[in-house]
N, C-alpha and C positions, 0 to 999 in steps of 0.2 A: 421522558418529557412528554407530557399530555401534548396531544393536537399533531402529531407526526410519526408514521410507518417505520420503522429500524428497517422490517423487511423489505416495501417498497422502494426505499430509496439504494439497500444492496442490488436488488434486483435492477433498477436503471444501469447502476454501477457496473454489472454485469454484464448487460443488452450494449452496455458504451465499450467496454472493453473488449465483449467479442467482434464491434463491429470494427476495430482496429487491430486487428490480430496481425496483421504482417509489421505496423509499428511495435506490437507487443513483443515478437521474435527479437527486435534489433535492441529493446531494453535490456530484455533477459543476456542477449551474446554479453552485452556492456557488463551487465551485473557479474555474470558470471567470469569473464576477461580480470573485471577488476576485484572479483574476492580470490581467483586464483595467485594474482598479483600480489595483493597484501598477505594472504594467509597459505600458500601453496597450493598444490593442483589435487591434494589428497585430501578428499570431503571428510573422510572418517576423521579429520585433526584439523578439518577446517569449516566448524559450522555455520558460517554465513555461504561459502562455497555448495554445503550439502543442500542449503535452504533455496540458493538459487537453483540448483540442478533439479531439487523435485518441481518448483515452481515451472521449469522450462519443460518438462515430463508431465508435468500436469495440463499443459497448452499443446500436448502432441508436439515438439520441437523431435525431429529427429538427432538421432545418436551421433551422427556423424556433425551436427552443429554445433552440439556440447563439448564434444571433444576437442574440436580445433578452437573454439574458444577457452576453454581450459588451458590449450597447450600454448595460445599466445600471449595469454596471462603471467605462465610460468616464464614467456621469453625463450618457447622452443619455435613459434610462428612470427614472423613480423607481424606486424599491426600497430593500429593508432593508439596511440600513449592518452588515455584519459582520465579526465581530475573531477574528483566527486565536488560538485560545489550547494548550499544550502542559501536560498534566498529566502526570507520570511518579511510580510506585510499584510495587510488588514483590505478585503472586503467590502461588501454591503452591509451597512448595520456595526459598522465594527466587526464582524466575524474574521478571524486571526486564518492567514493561509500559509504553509508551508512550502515550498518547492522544493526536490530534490533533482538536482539534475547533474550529468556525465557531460564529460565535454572537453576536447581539443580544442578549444578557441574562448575561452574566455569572456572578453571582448563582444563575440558575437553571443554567448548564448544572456549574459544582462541585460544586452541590449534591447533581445525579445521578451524577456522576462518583463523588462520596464516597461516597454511597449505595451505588454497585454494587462499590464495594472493598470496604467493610465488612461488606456481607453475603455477600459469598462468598468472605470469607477472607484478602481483600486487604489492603494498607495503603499509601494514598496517600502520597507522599513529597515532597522540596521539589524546586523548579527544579533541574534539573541531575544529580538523582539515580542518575538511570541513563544518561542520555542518551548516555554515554562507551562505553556498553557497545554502542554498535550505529553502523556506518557508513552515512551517504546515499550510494544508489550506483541505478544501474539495473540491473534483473535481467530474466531469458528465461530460460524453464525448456524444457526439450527431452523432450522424450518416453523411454523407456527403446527401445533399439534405432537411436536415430539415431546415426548414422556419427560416431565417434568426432574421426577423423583430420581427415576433412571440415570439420566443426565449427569443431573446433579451428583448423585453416591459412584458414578464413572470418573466423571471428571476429576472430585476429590483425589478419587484413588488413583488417577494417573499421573497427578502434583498439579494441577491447574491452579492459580493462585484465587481466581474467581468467575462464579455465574451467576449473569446478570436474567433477570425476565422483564420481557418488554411488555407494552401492550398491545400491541397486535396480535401478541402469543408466539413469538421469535424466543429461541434462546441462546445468551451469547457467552462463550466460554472465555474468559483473560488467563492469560499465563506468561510466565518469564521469558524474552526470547532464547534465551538459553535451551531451554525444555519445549518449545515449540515442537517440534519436531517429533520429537517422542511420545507426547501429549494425544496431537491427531495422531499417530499410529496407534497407542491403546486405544482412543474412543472408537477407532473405524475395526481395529478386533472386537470391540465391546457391542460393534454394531450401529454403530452411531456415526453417520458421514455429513458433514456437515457441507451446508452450500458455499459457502465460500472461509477458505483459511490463509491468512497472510500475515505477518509480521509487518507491523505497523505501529502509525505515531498517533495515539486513539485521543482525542478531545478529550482534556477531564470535564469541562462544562461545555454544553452545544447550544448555538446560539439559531431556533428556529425562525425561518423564512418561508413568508409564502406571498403570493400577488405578485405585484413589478417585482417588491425585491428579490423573492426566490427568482424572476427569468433573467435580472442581472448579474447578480450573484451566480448563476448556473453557465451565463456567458462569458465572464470573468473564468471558471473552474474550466471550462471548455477551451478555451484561449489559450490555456497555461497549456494544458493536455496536448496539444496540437502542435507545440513547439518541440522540434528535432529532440533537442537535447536533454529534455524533463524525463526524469525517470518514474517520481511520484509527486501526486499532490495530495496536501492535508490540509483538512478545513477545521473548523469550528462548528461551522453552517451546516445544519439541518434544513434539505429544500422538500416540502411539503408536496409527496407526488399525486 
């Protein structure tokens, strides 16, 4: 989409999330509690499990935090009983927002969720609302100046379903989330490390913001971010950095 940075607005993405790193730990323990839970404590048979552990490993999370979260997943630790819930609503401009969030209390965590729609301009919507609008896929953002060709004939070869070129000169790698995982391991043998890799719910169309609306729309995505229970947020909105 002309008039908007892919790489800039990762890079904010990035600067926001390191500046939250001790709430980042408490998502990951959740993520990982609850994929040991559903899928067992054994990553090699349980790849939502594998995908949170590198994620927690990739944030420096020590070994001993993984572990006791894995084992209270499997129900050899006690611990809080948490329920994956999805709230989805629209934005500034209509841009479509997703919430994923973890949670013992129900009750309270709508209750923020609703809060932070309505006061900056949001409006929460029912199940299903937008959800259509964005693919689960895995993503790998590449730097502006990496080898185009390269990339590309890597990527193919390691099953990535597709790469995109931006114009800033970013390049963006799509793949199944199934093969996530194995994907970035060949690119980063092939030499190729991407700045940021995650499994994610990717816009098929982006709705860009810039002026008032990108700073309300940016306090809206902030708002959600800031609530205990939110594990991820996903937009539509491209904010113009």
């Amino acid at each position: 989409m002309a008039g908007h940075s892919k790489w800039a607005n990762i890079k904010h993405k990035k600067a926001a999330q390191d500046a939250k790193r001790g709430k980042i730990f408490t998502r990951l323990i959740k993520e990982i509690t609850i994929a040991a839970r559903l899928g067992g404590g054994d990553p090699g048979s349980n790849p939502r499990l594998r995908l949170a552990i590198d994620k927690a490993y990739d944030q420096n999370m020590p070994k001993d935090n993984v572990e006791r979260a894995i084992k209270r997943g499997c129900g050899e630790l006690e611990g809080v009983n948490y329920e994956e819930i999805r709230y989805e609503g629209y934005g500034v401009s209509g841009a479509a927002i997703m919430v994923d969030c973890m949670t013992d209390n129900r009750t309270r965590t709508v209750a923020a969720v609703r809060h932070a729609f309505s006061k900056h301009g949001g409006n929460l919507g029912t199940d299903g609302s937008v959800a259509y609008l964005f693919k689960h896929c895995g993503q790998l953002l590449f730097a502006p100046g990496t080898n185009e060709t390269e990339l590309l004939e890597a990527a193919l070869e390691a099953g990535a379903d597709d790469i995109l070129s931006h114009e800033d000169g970013s390049m963006e790698v799509v793949t199944d989330p199934a093969v996530f995982s194995a994907v970035r391991n060949k690119l980063e043998q092939a030499g190729f490390k991407a700045e940021l890799t995650e499994v994610t719910w990717r816009p098929e169309n982006e709705v860009a913001l810039d002026g008032d609306e990108a700073v309300k729309m940016q306090k809206l995505l902030d708002a959600l971010e800031e609530i205990d229970d939110v594990q991820d947020v996903y937009t539509t909105a491209v904010i113009d950095a």
